[in-house]
C-alpha positions in Angstrom: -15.6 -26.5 -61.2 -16.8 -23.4 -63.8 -16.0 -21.4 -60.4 -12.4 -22.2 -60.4 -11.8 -22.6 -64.0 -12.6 -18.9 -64.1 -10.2 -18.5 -61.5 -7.5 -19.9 -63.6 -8.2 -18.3 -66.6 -8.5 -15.3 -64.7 -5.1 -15.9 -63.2 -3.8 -17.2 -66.6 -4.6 -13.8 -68.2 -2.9 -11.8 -64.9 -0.1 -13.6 -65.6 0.0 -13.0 -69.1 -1.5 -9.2 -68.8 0.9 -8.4 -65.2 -0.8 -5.4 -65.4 -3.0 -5.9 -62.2 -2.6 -4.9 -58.7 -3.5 -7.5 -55.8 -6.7 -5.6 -55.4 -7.9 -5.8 -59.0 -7.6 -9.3 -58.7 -10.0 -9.3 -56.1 -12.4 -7.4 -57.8 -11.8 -9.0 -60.6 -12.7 -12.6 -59.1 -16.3 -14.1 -58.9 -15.6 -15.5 -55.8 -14.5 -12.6 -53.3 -17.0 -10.1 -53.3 -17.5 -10.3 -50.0 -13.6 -9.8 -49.6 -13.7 -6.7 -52.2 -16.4 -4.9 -49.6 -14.7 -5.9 -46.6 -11.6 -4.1 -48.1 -13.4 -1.1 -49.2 -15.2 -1.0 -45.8 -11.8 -1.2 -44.4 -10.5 1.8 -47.0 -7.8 -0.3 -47.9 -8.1 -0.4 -51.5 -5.4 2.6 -52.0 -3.0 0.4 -49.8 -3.3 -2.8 -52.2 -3.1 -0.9 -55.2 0.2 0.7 -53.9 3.7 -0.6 -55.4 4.0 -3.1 -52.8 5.6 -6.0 -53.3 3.0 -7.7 -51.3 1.5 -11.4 -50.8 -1.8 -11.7 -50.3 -3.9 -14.6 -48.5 -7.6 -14.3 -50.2 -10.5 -15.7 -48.1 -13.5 -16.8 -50.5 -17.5 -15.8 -50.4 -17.2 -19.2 -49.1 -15.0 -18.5 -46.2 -16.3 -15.8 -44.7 -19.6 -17.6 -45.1 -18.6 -20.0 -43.1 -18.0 -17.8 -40.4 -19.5 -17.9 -36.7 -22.7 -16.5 -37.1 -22.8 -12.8 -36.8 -19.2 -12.7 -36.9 -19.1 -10.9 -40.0 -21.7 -8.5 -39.5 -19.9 -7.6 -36.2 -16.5 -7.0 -38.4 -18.2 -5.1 -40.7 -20.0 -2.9 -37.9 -16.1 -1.6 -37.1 -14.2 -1.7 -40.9 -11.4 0.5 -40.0 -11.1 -1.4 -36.4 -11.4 -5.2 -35.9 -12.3 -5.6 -39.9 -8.6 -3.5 -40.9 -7.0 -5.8 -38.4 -8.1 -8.9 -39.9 -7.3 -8.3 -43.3 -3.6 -6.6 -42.7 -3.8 -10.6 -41.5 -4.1 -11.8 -44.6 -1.0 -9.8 -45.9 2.7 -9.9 -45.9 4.6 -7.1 -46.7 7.0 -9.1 -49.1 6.1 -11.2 -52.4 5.8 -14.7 -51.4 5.0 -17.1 -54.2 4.3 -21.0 -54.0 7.4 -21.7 -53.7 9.5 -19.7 -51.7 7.0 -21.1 -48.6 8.5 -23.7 -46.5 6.9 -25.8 -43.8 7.2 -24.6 -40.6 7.8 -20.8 -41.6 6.5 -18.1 -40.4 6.0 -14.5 -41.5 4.9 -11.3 -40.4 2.0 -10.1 -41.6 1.2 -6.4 -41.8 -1.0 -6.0 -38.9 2.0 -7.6 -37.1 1.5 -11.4 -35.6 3.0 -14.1 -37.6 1.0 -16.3 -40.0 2.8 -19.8 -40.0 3.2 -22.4 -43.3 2.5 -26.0 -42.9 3.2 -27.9 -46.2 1.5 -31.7 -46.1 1.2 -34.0 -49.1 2.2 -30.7 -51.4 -0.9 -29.0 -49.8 -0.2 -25.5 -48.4 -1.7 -24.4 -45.6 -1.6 -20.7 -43.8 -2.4 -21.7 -40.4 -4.9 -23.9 -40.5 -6.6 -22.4 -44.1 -6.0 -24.4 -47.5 -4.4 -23.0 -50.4 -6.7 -23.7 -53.2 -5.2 -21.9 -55.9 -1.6 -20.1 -56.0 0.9 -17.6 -57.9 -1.8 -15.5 -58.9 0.4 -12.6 -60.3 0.2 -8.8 -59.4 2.2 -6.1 -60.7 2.2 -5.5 -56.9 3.2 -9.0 -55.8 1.0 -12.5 -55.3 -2.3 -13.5 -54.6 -3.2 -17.0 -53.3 -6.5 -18.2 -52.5 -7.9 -19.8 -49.3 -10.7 -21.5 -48.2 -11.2 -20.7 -44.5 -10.6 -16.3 -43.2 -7.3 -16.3 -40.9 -7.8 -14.8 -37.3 -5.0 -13.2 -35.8 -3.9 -14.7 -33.0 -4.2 -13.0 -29.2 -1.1 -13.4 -27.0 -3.5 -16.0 -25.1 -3.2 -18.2 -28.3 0.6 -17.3 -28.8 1.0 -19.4 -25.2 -1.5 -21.9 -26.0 0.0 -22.8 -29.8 3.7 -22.7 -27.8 5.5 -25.9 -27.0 7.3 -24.4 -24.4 4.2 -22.7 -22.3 2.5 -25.3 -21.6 2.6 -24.4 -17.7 2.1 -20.5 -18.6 -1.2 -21.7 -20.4 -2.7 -24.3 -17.3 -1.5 -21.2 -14.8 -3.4 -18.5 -17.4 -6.4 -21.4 -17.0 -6.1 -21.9 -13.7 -6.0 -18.1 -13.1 -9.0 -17.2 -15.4 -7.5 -14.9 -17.1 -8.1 -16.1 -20.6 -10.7 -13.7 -21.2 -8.9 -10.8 -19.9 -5.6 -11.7 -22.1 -8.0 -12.1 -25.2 -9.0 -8.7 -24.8 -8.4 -5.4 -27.2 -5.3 -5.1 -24.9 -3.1 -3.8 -26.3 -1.0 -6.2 -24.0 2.9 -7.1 -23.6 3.4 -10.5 -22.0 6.8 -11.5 -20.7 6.0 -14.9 -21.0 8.0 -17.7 -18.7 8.9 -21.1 -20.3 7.8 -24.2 -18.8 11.8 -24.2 -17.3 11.1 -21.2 -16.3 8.8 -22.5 -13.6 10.6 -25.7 -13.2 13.2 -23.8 -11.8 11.4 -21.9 -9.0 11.8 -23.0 -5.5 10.6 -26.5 -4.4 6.9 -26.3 -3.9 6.3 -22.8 -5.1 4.4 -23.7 -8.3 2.4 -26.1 -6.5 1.3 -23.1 -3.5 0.7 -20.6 -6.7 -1.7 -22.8 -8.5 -3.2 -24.2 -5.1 -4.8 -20.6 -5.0 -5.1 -19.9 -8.5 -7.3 -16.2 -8.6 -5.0 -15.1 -5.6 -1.1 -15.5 -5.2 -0.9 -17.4 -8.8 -3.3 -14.4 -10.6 -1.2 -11.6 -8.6 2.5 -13.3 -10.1 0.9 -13.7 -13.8 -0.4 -10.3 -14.1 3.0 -8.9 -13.2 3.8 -10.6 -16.0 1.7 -7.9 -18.2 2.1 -4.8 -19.6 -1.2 -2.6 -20.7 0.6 -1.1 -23.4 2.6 -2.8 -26.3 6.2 -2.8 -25.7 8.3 -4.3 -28.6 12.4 -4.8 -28.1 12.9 -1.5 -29.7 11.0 0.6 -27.2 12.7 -0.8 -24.1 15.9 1.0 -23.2 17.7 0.2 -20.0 17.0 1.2 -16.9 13.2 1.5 -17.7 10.7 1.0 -15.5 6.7 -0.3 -16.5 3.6 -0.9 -14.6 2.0 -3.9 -14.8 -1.5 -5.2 -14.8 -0.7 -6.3 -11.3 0.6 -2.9 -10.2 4.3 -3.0 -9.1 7.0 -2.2 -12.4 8.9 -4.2 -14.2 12.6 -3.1 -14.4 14.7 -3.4 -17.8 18.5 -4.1 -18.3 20.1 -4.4 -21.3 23.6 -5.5 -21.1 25.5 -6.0 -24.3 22.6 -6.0 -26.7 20.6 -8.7 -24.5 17.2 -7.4 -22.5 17.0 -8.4 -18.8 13.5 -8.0 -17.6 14.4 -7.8 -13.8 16.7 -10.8 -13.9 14.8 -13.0 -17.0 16.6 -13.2 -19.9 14.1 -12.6 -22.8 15.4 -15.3 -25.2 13.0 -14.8 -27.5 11.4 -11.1 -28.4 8.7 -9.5 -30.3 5.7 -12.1 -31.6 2.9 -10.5 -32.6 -0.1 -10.9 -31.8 -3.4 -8.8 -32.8 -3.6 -7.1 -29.2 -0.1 -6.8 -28.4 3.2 -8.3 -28.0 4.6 -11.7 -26.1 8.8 -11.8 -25.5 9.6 -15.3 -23.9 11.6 -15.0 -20.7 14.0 -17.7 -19.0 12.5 -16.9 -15.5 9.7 -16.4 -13.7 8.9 -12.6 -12.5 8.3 -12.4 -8.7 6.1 -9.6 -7.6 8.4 -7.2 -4.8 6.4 -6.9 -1.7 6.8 -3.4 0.0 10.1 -4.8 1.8 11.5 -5.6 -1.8 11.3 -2.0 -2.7 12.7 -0.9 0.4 15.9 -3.3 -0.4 16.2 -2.5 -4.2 16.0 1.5 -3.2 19.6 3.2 -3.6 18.5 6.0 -1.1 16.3 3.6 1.6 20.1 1.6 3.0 19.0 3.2 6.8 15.5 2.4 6.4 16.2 -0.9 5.4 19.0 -1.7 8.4 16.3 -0.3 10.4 13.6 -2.7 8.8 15.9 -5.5 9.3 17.6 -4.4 13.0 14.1 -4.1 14.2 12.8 -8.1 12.9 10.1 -6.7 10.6 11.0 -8.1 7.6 8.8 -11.1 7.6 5.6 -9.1 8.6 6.0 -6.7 6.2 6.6 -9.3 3.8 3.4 -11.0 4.5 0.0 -10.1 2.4 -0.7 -6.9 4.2 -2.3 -4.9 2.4 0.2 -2.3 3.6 1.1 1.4 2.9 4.8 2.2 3.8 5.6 5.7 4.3 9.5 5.3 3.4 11.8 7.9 5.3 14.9 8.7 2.9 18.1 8.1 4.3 18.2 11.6 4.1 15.3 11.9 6.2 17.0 10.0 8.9 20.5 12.3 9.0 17.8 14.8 9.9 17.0 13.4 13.3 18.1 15.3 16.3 21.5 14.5 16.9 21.9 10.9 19.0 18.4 10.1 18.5 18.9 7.3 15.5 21.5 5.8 17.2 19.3 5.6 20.4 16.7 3.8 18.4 19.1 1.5 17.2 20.1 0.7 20.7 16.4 -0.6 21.0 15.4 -2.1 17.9 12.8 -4.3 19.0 11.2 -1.7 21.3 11.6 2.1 20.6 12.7 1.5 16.8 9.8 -0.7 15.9 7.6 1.4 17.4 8.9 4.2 14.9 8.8 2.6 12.2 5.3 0.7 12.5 4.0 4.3 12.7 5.0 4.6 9.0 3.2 1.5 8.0 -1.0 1.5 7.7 -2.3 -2.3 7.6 -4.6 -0.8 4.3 -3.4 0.1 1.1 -3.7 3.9 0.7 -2.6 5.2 -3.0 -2.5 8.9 -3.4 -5.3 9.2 -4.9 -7.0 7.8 -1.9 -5.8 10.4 0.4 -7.7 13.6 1.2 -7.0 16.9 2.7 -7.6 16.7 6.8 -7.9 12.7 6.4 -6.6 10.4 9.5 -5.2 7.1 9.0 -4.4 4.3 12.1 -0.9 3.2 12.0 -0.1 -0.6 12.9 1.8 0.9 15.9 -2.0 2.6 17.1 -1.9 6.0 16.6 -3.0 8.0 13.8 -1.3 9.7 10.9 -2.3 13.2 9.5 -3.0 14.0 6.0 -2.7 17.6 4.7 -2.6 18.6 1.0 -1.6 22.0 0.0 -1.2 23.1 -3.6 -1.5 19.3 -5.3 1.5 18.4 -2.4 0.9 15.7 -0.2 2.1 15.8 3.9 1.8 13.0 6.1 1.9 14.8 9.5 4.7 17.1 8.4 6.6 14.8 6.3 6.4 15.7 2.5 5.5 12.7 -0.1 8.0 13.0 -2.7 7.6 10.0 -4.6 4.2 8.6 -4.8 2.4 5.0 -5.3 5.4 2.7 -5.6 3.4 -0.3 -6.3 3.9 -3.4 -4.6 2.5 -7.2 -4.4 1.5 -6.5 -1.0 0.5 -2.6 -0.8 1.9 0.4 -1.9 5.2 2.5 -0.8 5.5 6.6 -0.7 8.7 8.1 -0.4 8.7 10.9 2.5 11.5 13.5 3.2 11.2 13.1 7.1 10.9 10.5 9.8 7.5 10.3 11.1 8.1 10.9 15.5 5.0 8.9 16.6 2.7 11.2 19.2 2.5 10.7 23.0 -0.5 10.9 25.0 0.7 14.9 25.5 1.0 15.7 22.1 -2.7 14.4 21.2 -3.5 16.4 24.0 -1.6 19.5 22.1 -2.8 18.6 18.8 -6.7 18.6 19.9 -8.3 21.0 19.0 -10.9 20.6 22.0 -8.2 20.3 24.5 -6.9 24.0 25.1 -7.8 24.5 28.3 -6.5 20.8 28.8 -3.1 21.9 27.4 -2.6 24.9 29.4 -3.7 23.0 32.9 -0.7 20.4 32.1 1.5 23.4 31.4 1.2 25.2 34.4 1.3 21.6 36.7 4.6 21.2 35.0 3.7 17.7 33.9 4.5 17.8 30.4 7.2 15.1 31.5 5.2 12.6 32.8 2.7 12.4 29.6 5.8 12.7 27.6 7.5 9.6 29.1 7.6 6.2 28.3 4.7 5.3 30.0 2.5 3.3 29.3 -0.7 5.4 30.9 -4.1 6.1 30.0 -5.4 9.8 30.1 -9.2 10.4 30.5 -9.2 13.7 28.7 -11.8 16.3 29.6 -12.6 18.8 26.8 -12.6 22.6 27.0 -16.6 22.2 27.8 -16.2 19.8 30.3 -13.8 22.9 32.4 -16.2 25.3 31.9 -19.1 23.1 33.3 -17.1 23.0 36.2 -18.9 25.1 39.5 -18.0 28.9 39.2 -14.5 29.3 40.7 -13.0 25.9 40.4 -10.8 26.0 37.7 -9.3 29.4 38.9 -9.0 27.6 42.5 -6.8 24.8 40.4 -4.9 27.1 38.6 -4.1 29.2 41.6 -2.3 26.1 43.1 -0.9 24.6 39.6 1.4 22.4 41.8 -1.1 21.3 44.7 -5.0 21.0 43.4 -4.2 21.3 40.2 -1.2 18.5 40.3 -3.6 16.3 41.8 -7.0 16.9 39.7 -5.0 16.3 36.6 -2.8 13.5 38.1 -6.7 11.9 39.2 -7.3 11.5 35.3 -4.2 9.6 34.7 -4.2 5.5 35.4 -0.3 4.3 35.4 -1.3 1.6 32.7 -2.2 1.4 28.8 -6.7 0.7 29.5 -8.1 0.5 26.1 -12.3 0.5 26.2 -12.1 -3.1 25.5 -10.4 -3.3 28.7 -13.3 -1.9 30.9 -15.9 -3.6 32.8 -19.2 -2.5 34.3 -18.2 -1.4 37.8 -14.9 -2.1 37.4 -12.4 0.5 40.1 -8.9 1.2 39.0 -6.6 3.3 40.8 -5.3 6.5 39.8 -1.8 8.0 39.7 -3.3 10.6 42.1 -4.3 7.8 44.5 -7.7 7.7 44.7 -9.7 5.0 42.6 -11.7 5.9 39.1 -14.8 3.6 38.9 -16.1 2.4 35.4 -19.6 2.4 34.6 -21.2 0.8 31.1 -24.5 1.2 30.1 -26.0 0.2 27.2 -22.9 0.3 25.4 -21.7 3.5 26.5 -18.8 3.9 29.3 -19.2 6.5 31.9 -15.8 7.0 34.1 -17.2 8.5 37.5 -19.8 10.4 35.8 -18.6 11.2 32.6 -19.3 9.9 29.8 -16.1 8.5 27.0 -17.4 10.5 23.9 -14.1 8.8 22.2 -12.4 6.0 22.9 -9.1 4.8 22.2 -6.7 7.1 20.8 -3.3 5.9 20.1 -0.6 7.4 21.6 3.3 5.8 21.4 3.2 5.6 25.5 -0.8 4.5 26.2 -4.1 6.0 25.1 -6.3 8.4 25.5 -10.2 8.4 26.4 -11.9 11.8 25.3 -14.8 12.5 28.4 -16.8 15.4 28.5 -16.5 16.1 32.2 -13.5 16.8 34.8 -13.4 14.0 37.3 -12.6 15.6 40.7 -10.9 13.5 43.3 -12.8 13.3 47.0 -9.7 15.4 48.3 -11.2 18.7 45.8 -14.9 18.1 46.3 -16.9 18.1 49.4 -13.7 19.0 51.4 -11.1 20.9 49.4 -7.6 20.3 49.8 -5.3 22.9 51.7 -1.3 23.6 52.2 -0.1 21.9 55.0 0.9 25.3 56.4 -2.8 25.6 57.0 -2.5 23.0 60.4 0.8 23.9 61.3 3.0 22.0 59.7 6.7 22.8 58.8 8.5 21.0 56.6 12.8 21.5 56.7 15.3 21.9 55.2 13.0 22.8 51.6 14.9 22.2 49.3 17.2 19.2 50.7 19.4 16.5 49.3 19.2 14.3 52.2 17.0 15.1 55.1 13.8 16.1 56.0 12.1 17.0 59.1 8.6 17.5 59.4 6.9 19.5 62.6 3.4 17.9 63.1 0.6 20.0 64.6 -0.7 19.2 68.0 -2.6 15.3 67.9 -5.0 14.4 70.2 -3.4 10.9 72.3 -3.2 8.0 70.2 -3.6 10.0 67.2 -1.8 9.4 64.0 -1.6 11.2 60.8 -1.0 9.2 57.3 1.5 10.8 55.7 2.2 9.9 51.8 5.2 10.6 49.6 4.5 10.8 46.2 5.9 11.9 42.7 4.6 14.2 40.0 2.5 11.4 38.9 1.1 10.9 42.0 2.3 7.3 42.6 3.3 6.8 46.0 7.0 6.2 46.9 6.8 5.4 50.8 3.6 5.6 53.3 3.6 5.3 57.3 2.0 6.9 59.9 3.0 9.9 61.8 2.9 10.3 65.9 5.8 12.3 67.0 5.6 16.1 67.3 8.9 15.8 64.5 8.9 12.9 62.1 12.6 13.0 60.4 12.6 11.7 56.4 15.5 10.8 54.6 15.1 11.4 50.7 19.0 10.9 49.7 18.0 7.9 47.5 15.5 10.1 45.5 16.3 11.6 42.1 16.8 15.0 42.0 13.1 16.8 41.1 9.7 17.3 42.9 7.8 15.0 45.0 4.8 15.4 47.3 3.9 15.0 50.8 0.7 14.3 51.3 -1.4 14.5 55.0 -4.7 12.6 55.7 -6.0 14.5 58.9 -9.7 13.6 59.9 -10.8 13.6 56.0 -9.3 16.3 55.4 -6.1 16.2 52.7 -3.2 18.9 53.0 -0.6 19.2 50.6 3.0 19.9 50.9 5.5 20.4 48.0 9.2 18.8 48.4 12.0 20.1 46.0 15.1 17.5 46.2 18.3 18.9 45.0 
């Protein structure tokens, strides 16, 4: 009682006097010393003795004494941080006496968020702190005393004390993101009414919230901002990341702010880590798809995506990484070649463009000079970085890290061609003498070609481990030994490792059977060992082995020209016969004779026993085939050119 008769003689006096400013009535008073250190902690005591006008809300020794324990002494540990913030709380930038308040207002206080006035029974309250004396007069504006220390709100409690949130506040629950969103932010929350999410599509809500820290955390933090972002800083056409990743995109048409399509109805309340605009609609997170559709220079990328029924895959929860050809990038092709893939969208097409997509989610920062990456088509992308620039095979990354729900989207100048089994084999660096052997065969063709095969490739070692004179005995006859050694590693089928067996035989394109050894976990084809298994190519895959499998024909017996027994083959070139002059046969002799392709797969077999066996090839395309002669274990060779 003598406490607050002070008080009101004190006040009578100021009234009488007006020569004080809000400060010196708080020094002046018995009962806010702890307020007059906090505000010279705070180094605010130039600010409240400035003209003003300003209203101030005056917790007692009392109040802050009633506190949290250690509440206080944690304020105090940061006066011109959380302590400043908490009293700019307590004041308005405007004189607000007794009775101009009204119940129900509100008004912005100087650190920002609103303090709201609740009037019951003539009592004032300031949120939820008494008035316990009023209209004490400044020559800078008003003090009134309370009995309980305001705390700004957080845009958590802007939600909770909402009446139109109350599904934003059980998702934020449900999501456990309380404690994140009463953080030092600062944060800017678009922040969807309870119509909002009323209006999504049926069942929606109910799959969000049935997996509340997954799908339902992902769509609320794209609701979020890490920065503050009042109405006056958005202009149109801005972009924003969120906490979730992907932007936000803002429209303003006619004075009104779209935030993607929401309406914000209601902008700019404060709080004490950021800022919360209310928003007629709930944000949907784009998945990679999305930003491939809302791209003005991704229209043949996206008829691709579409053409080639990828959309709901790559709509799914990946993780993905989308390297996004410009349609740009897609005029470059070699004439013909987009339409072609167009003409076989579910084949050739999505095979292109599942070699842009890895089923991980790579952000630049991720990638590193000489890195690999599998594709979801199988084989691998190539990363090279020169000077801060970023190349995926030979594709530049223009635009990086367009974040989306589901991955993460870079823009690329070029169309990524995915590799055959031929170009791993001329991209290897341990494959040179590989390289040139399929050079000088001629059968850059057949490893180029739709396949699908697998190629057991031996390395540049394995060819010099070969005996001393073999591989110049290949290369001498590129289109005879050599054709056929090659031709010996080739199977006419895509084998990944997982497809082997322990002594499993396959047959070659040459014609002679491979046989598959495993031993303790390590596959041996023939003899050699796989030092790498399954790399992807668009038309099969390839096995790395570190030896040169030799076909029977090449090793204890070599194989010959037919010329070596006698035998003519006429006319050579033809376009519709052939006649073939057999050497002398012992009675009841026959010879198998084989007609095979530059892959070695046989087009006709029978068995010869006239002195002139007469062929007819007319049906055959145009190219070079093989006749091939089994004469008592011994193989000759014969090429065949038809025009």
């Amino acid at each position: 009682m003598k406490q607050l008769t002070f008080t009101f003689i004190f006040s009578l006096i100021a009234t009488i006097t007006f020569s004080q400013t809000v400060f010196d009535i708080v020094i002046g008073s018995m009962e806010h010393d702890t307020l007059e250190a906090a505000v010279l902690a705070a180094k605010l005591d130039d600010d409240l003795n400035s003209a003003g006008p300003f209203t101030l809300f005056a917790p007692t020794d009392d109040a802050f004494a009633a506190l949290p324990a250690g509440v206080l002494d944690t304020l105090l540990a940061d006066p011109e941080g959380d302590l400043a913030n908490i009293l700019l709380y307590h004041v308005l930038g405007s004189k607000q006496e007794s009775g101009d308040l009204s119940d129900g207002q509100t008004a912005a206080t100087l650190l920002g968020p609103d303090i709201a006035v609740r009037i019951e029974n003539g009592d004032v309250f300031i949120n939820d702190a008494k008035v316990t004396m009023r209209d004490i007069q400044a020559t800078n504006g008003v003090v009134h005393v309370l009995d309980a220390v305001l705390s700004p709100p957080t845009v958590v409690d802007i939600i909770v004390n909402s009446p139109v949130h109350n599904t934003l506040e059980t998702a934020v629950g449900e999501a456990k993101l309380v404690d994140a969103l009463s953080g030092d932010g600062p944060f800017t929350v678009f922040a969807p009414t309870d119509d909002a999410f009323m209006n999504l599509p049926m069942g929606m809500l109910d799959s969000l919230l049935a997996d509340p820290e997954g799908d339902l955390s992902n769509v609320l933090l794209y609701h979020v901002l890490g920065s503050k972002q009042e109405s006056g800083d958005l202009s149109d056409g801005q972009t924003a990341a969120t906490l979730l990743g992907p932007d936000i995109a803002v429209r303003i048409e006619n004075g009104t702010v779209f935030i993607n399509d929401a309406e914000v109805t209601i902008a700019d309340i404060q709080a004490v880590n950021g800022v919360v605009h209310v928003i007629d609609a709930v944000l949907v997170p784009p998945t990679v798809v999305d930003i491939i559709v809302n791209s003005p220079v991704h229209n043949t990328l996206e008829t691709a995506v579409g053409e080639a029924k990828l959309i709901d895959a790559l709509s799914g929860d990946g993780p993905f990484t989308v390297f996004a050809p410009t349609d740009d990038a897609f005029m470059n092709l070699p004439m013909g070649m987009l339409d072609s893939l167009l003409a076989d969208p579910e084949g050739d097409l999505s095979n292109v463009l599942l070699y842009h997509v890895l089923g991980s989610k790579q952000e630049s920062g991720d990638l590193s000079d000489g890195q690999t990456a599998a594709t979801l088509l199988g084989p691998d992308i190539a990363v090279r970085i020169e000077n801060g620039t970023v190349f995926i095979n030979d594709a530049e990354v223009t635009i990086a890290d367009i974040q989306a729900v589901n991955g993460v989207v870079h823009v690329i100048d070029a169309v990524l061609v995915p590799p055959t089994v031929l170009d791993i084999v001329v991209n290897s660096p341990v494959h040179m003498t590989l390289e040139t052997a399929v050079g000088l065969a001629e059968l850059e063709d057949a490893l180029s070609g739709d396949g699908p095969i697998t190629l057991f490739a031996p390395t540049d070692d394995a060819f010099t481990n070969l005996p001393d004179g073999l591989l110049s005995e290949l290369t001498d006859d590129p289109e005879g030994k050599l054709t056929q050694a090659l031709l010996y590693h080739v199977l006419d089928s895509k084998v990944e490792s997982g497809d082997l067996s322990d002594d499993q035989m396959t047959m070659t394109l040459q014609g002679e059977n491979i046989t598959v050894t495993i031993e303790n976990g390590t596959v041996f084809i023939n003899d050699a060992e796989v030092t790498i298994a399954d790399i992807q190519a668009v038309n099969g895959v390839v096995h790395v082995i570190n030896a040169v499998l030799l076909p029977s024909a090449l090793t204890s017996v070599n194989a010959e020209p037919a010329s070596a027994v006698g035998i003519v083959v006429r006319p050579n070139p033809t376009s519709d016969q052939l006649y073939i002059e057999m050497p002398p046969m012992d009675a009841g002799q026959a010879i198998d004779i084989q007609l095979l392709n530059t892959l070695g797969q046989s087009i006709r077999s029978w068995q010869a026993r006239d002195a002139v066996e007469q062929v007819g090839v007319g049906d055959l395309t145009a190219g070079i085939y093989f006749l091939r002669f089994a004469i008592k274990d011994q193989i000759y060779f014969q090429q065949v050119v038809v025009k």
